[in-house]
C-alpha positions as CSV (number, residue, x, y, z in Angstrom):
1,X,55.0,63.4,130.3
2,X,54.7,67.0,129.7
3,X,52.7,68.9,132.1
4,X,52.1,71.9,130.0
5,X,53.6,74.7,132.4
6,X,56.1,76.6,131.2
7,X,58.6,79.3,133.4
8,X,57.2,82.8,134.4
9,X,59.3,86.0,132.6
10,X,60.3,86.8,136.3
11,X,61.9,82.8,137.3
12,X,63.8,83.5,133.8
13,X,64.9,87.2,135.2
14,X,65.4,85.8,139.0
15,X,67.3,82.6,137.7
16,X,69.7,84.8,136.0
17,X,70.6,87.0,138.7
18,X,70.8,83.9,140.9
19,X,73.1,82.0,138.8
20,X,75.7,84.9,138.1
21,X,75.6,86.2,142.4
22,X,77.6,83.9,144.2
23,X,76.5,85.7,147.0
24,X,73.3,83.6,146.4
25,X,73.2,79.7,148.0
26,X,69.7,78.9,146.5
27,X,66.6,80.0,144.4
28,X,63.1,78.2,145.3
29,X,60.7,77.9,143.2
30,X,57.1,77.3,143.0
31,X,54.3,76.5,140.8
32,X,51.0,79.2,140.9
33,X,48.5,79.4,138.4
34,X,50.1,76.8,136.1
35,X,53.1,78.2,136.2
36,X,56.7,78.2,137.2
37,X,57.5,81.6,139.6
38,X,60.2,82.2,142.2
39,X,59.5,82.2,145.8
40,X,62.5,84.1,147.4
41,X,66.2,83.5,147.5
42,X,68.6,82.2,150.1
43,X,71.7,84.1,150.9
44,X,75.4,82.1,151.2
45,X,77.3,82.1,154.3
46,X,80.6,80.7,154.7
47,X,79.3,77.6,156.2
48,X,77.4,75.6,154.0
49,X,75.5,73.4,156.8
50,X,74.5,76.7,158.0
51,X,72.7,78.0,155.3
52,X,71.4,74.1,154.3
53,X,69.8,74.2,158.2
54,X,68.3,77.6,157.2
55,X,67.2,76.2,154.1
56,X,65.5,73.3,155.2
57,X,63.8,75.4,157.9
58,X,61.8,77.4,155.4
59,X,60.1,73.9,154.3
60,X,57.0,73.1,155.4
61,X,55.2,69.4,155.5
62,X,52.4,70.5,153.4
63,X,54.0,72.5,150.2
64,X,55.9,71.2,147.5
65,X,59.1,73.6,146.3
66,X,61.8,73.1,143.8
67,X,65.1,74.4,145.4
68,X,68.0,75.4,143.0
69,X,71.5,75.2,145.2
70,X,74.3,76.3,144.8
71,X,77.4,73.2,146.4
72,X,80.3,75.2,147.5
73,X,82.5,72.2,145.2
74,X,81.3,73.1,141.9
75,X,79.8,75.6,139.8
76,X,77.0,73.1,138.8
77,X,74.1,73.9,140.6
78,X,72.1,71.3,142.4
79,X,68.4,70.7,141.4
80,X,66.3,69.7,144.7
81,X,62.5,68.5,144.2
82,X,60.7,68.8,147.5
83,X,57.5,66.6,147.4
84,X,55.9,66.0,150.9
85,X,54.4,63.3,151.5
86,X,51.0,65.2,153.1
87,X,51.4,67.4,150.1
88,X,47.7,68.0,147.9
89,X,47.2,65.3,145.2
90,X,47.3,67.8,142.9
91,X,50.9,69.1,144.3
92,X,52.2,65.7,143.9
93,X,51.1,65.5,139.9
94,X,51.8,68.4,138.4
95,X,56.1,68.4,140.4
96,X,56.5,65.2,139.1
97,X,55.8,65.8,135.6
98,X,57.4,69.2,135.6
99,X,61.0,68.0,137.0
100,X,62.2,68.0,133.8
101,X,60.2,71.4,132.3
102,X,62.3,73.4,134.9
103,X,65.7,72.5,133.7
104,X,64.4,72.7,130.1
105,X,63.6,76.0,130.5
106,X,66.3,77.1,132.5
107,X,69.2,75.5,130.4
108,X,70.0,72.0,131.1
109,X,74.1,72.6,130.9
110,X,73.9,74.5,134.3
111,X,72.3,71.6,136.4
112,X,74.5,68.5,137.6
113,X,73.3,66.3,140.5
114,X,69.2,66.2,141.4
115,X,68.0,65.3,144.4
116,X,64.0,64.2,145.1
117,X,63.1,64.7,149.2
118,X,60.3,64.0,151.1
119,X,61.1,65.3,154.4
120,X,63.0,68.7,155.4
121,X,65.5,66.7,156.7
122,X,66.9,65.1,153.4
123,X,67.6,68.8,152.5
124,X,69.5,69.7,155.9
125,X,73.3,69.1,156.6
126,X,72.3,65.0,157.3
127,X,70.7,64.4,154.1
128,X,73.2,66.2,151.8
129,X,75.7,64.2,153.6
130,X,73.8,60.9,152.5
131,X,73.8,62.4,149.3
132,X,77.6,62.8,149.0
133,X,78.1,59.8,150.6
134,X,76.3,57.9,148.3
135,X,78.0,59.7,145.3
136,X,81.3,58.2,146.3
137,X,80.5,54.7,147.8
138,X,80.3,51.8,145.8
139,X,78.1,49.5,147.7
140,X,74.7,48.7,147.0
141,X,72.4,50.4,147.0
142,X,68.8,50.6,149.5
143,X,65.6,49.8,148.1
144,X,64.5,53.6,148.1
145,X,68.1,54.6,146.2
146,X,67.2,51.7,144.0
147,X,63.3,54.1,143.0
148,X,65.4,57.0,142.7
149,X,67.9,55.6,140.3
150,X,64.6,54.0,138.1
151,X,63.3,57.4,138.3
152,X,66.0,59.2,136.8
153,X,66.1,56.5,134.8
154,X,62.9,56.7,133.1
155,X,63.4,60.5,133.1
156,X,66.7,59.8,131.1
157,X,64.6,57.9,128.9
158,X,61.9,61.1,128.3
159,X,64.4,64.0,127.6
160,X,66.5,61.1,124.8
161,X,62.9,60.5,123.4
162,X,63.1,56.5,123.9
163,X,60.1,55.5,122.6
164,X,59.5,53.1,126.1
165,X,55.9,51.0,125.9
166,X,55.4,51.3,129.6
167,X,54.7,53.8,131.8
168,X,53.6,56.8,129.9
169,X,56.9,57.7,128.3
170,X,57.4,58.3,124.3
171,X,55.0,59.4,121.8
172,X,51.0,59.7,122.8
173,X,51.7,58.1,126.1
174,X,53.0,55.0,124.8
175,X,49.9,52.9,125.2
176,X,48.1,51.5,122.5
177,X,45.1,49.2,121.6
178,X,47.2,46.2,120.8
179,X,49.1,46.1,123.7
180,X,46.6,47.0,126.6
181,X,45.0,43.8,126.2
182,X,42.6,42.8,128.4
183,X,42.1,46.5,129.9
184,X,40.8,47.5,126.7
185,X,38.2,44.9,126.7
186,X,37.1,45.7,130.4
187,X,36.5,49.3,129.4
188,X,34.6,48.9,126.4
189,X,32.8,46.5,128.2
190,X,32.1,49.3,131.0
191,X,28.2,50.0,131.4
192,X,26.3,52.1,133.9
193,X,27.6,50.9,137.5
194,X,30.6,48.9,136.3
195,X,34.1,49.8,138.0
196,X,37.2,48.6,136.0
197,X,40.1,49.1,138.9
198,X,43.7,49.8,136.7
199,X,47.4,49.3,138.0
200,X,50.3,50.0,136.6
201,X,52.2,46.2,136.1
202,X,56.0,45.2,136.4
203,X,56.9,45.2,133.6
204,X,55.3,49.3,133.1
205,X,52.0,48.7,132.0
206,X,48.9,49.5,132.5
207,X,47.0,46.3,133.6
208,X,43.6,45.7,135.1
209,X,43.6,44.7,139.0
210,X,42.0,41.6,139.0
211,X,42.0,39.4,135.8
212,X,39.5,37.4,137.2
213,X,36.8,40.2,137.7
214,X,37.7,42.6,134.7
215,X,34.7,44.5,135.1
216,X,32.4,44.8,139.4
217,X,29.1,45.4,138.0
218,X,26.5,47.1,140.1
219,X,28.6,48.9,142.0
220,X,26.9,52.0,143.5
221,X,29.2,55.1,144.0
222,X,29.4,54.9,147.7
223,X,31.0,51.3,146.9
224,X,34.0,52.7,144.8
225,X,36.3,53.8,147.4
226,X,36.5,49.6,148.7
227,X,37.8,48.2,145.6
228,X,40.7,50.7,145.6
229,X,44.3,50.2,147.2
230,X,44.9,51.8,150.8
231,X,48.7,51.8,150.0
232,X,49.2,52.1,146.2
233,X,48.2,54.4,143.7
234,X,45.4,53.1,141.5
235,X,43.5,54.5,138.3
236,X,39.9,52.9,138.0
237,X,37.0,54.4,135.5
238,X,33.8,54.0,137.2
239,X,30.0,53.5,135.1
240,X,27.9,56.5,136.4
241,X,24.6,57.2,135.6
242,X,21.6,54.8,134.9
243,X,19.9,52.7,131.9
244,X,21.4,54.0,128.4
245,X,22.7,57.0,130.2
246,X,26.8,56.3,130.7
247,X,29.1,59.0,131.9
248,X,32.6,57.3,132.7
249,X,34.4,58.9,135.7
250,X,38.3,58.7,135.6
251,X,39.1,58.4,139.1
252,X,42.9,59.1,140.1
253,X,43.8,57.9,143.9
254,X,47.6,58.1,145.1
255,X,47.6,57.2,148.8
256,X,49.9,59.2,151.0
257,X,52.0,55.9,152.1
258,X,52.9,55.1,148.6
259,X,56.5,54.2,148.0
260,X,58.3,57.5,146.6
261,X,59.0,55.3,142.7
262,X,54.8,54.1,142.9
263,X,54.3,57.9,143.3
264,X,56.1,59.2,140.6
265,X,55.3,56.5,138.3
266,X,51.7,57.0,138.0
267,X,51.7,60.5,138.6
268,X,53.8,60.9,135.1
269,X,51.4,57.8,133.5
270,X,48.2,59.4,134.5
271,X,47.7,60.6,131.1
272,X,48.2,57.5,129.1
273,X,46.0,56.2,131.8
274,X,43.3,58.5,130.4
275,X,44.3,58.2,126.8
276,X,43.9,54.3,127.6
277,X,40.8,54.9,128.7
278,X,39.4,57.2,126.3
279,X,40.4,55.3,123.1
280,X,38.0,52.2,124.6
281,X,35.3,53.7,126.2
282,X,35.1,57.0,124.6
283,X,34.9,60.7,126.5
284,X,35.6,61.2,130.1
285,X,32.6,62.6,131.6
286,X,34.4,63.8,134.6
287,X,37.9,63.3,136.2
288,X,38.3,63.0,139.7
289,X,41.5,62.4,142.0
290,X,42.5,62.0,145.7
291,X,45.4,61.4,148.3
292,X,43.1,58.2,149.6
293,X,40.6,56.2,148.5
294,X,38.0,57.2,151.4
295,X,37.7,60.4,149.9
296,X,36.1,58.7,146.7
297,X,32.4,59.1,148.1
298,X,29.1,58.8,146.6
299,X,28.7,63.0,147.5
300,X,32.2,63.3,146.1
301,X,30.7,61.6,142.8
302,X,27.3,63.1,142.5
303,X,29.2,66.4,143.2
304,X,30.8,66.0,140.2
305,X,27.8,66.4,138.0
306,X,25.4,68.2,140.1
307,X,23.7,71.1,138.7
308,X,25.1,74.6,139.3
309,X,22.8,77.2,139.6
310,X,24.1,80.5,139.1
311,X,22.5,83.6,141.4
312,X,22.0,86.9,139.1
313,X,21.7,89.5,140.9
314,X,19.8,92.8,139.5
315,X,21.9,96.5,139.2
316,X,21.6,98.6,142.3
317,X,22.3,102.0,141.9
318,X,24.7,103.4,144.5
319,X,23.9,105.2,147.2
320,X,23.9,108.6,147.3
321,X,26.6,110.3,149.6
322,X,25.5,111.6,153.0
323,X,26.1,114.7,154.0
324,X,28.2,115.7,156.5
């Protein structure tokens, strides 16, 4: 998925300064206004452990970064993509589907090894050496290495252009009338109070929650938040509006106890999830997303489409100076 931010004039300028001052252990990076600006740089030391304890120090629980490092092995430099897990919604989306934008636009032959952390600890001394560690061994590996490896996996599969049905990746999202099946049929059957909950299947798809109940009619918009997962990300388009008056609400939900893969997956699929929706039901009338379902209240709905009135005010002439 391509997020549609592209690197600031000064990450290009700050990158290259970075990448040819060895003096430099790491460049992090930020996104601000859509767009991809550096935050400050980390000076080397000659003890690497030091300056990855100083690193992670500078992280805070909240505030997702991109961290370009420097290993003192080899002149490849290390891409690190720090998402917390109490990071905004809206943090979460937009680093997951710019992972690959960064190293686009940096030059993808200076990069090796990446590295996705959720804590401050995965990018101290400990976690690099789990990192290393698992680099060389040969045994299997743990049900969160197992998500990272079908991460960079379907990443692998983005940047080569595989045209993959599932998740969002290839052309337009991937997703199309044919094979949506039954989803397709819920939302075009979507009236004013219907709720059609989406998931995101094994085998990549988009499929609706509950075959047996494609479409919860009469559901009122403080009801919404009950039919949605507490521990997986959902999509759902909910009916709002009365009689003859339907305004579908894309509703995005991606609960803060998510495994990392269920995260990442339909983070980068949310827009085929939309597309999905669109090409059944027609426009979106609003788009809403949250870190848990609670937040998906009737206010939080009605809000969406209240009225905003804007105060005028009239000229006032300034004041005229006193004297003194």
């Amino acid at each position: 998925m391509q997020s549609g931010i592209t690197a600031a004039r000064e990450l290009h300028d700050a990158f290259t300064t970075f990448q040819t001052d060895p003096s430099k252990r790491a460049l992090l990076i930020s996104i601000q206004c859509e767009t991809l600006v550096p935050t400050r740089t980390l000076d080397s030391t000659p003890s690497f452990d030091s300056d990855l304890s100083t690193l992670s120090s500078l992280l805070t629980p909240t505030e997702a970064l991109y961290i370009l490092l420097r290993p003192p092995t080899t002149n490849s430099l290390v891409t690190i993509t720090y998402v917390p897990d109490a990071a905004p919604v809206r943090q979460k989306t937009l680093f997951a589907s710019t992972r690959l934008t960064l190293t686009r636009e940096l030059g993808g032959e200076h990069f090796g090894d990446s590295i996705f952390a959720t804590t401050a600890n995965e990018v101290g001394p400990e976690g690099w050496a789990r990192h290393e560690a698992h680099g060389k061994a040969d045994a299997p590996l743990t049900a969160a290495e197992r998500d990272l490896e079908d991460i960079r996996a379907a990443e692998a599969a983005e940047v080569g252009g595989t045209e993959r049905r599932g998740a969002g990746y290839g052309p337009a999202g991937g997703f199309t009338m044919a094979n949506a099946g039954s989803a397709v049929d819920a939302l075009k059957a979507l009236g004013p109070g219907g709720l059609v909950v989406l998931r995101i299947g094994q085998d990549e798809r988009i499929v609706l929650e509950d075959e047996g109940t494609p479409v919860r009619e009469g559901v009122q918009p403080g009801d919404v938040a009950r039919y949605l997962s507490a521990d997986e990300p959902r999509y759902a388009v909910y009916g709002y509006g009365g009689a003859g008056e339907l305004k579908p609400v894309f509703i995005y939900t991606c609960p803060t106890q998510a495994r990392i893969k269920d995260k990442m997956l339909y983070a980068s699929s949310r827009r085929s999830a939309e597309a999905l929706a669109k090409s059944a039901g027609g426009d979106l009338a609003k788009k809403i997303e949250a870190s848990d379902p609670s937040e998906i209240t009737a206010g939080a709905i009605e809000e969406e489409f209240a009225v905003k009135e804007e105060t005028k005010t009239g000229f006032s002439k300034p004041k005229r100076p006193g004297r003194r």
